[in-house]
TORDOMAR-966462 format. One line per field, with one value per residue: residue in three letters; x, y, z of N, C-alpha, C, CB in turn. Coordinates in nm, 3 decimals. Glycine has a CB too. Layout:
BEGIN
residuo <- [ala,...] .
nX <- [X,...] .
nY <- [Y,...] .
nZ <- [Z,...] .
caX <- [X,...] .
caY <- [Y,...] .
caZ <- [Z,...] .
cX <- [X,...] .
cY <- [Y,...] .
cZ <- [Z,...] .
cbX <- [X,...] .
cbY <- [Y,...] .
cbZ <- [Z,...] .
END
This chain:
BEGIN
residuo <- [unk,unk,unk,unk,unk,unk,unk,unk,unk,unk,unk,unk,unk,unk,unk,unk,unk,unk,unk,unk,unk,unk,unk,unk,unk,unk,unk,unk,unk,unk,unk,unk,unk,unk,unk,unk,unk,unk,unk,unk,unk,unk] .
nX <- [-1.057,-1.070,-1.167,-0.962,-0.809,-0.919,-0.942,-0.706,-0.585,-0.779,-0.685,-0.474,-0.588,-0.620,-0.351,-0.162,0.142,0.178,0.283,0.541,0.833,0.792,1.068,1.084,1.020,1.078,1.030,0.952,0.707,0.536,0.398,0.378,0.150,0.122,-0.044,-0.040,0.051,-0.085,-0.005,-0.034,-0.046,0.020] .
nY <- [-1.001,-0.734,-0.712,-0.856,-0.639,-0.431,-0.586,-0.569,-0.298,-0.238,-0.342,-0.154,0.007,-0.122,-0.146,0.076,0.088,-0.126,-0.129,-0.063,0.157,0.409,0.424,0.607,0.842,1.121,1.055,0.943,0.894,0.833,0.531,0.214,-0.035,-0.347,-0.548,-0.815,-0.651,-0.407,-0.082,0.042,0.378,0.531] .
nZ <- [-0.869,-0.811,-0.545,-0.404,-0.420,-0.277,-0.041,0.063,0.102,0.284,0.501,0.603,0.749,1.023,1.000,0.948,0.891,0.725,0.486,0.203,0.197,-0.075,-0.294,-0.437,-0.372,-0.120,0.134,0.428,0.545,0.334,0.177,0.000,-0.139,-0.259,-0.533,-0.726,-1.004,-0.942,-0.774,-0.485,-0.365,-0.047] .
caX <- [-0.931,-1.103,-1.193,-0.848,-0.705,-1.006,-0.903,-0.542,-0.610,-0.899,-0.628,-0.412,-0.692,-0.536,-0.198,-0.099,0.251,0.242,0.368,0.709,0.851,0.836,1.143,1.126,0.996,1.198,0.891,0.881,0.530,0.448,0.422,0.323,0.128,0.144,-0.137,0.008,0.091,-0.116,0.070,-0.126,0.073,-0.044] .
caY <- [-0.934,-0.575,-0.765,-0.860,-0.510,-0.376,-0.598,-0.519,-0.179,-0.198,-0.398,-0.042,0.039,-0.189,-0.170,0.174,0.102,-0.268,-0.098,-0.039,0.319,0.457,0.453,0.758,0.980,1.145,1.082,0.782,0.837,0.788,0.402,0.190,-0.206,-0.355,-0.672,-0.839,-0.590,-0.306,-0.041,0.176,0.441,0.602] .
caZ <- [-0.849,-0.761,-0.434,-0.335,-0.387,-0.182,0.096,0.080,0.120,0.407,0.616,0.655,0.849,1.154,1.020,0.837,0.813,0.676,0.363,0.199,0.182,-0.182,-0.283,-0.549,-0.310,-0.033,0.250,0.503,0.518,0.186,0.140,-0.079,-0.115,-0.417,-0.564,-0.831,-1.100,-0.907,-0.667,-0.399,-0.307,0.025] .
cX <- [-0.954,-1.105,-1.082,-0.784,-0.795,-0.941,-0.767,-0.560,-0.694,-0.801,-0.497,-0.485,-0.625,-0.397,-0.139,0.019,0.340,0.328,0.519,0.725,0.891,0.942,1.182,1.089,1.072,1.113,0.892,0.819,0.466,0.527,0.337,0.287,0.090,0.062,-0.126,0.083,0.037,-0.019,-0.048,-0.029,-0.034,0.013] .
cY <- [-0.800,-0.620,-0.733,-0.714,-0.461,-0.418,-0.574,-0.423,-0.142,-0.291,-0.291,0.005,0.018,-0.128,-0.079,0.151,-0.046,-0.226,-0.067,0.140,0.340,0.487,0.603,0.876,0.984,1.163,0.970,0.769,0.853,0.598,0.360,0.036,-0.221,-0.534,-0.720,-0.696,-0.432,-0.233,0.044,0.252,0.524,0.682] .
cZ <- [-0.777,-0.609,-0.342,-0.334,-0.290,-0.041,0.125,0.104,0.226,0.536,0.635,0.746,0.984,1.104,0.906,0.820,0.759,0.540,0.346,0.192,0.023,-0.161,-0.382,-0.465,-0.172,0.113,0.345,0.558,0.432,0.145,0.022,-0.026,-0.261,-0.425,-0.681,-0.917,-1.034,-0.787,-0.644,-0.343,-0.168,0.137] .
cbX <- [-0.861,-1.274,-1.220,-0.758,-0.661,-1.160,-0.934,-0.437,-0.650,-1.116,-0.588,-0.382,-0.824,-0.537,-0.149,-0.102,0.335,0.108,0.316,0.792,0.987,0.779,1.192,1.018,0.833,1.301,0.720,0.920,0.433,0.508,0.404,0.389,-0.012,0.366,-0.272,-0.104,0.030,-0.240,0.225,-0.237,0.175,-0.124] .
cbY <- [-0.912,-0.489,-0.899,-0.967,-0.387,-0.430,-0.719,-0.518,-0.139,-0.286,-0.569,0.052,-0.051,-0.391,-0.342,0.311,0.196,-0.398,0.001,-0.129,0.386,0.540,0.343,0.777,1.009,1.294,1.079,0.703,0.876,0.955,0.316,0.225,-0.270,-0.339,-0.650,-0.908,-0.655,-0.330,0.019,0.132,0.566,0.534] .
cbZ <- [-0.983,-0.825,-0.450,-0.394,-0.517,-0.205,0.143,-0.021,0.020,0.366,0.593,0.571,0.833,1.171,1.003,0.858,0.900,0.637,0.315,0.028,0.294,-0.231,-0.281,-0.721,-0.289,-0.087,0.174,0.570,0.587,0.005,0.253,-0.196,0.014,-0.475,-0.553,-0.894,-1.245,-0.882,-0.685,-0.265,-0.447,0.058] .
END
């Protein structure tokens, strides 16, 4: 499982804004990607 979040996270690399835009914060460059139950906020 650690794996898959690793690679979810090393494929922003190419593609910083595959993510969604937090919606609690008032930023639309603070996103987030989310791996099952985990969220990365970045």
């Amino acid at each position: 499982m650690a794996s898959n979040i690793i690679s979810s996270v090393e494929t922003l690399e190419a593609f910083p804004e595959i993510g969604r835009i937090v919606p609690e914060y008032d930023n639309p460059q603070t996103r987030e990607i989310t791996y099952r139950n985990y969220r990365n906020v970045y």
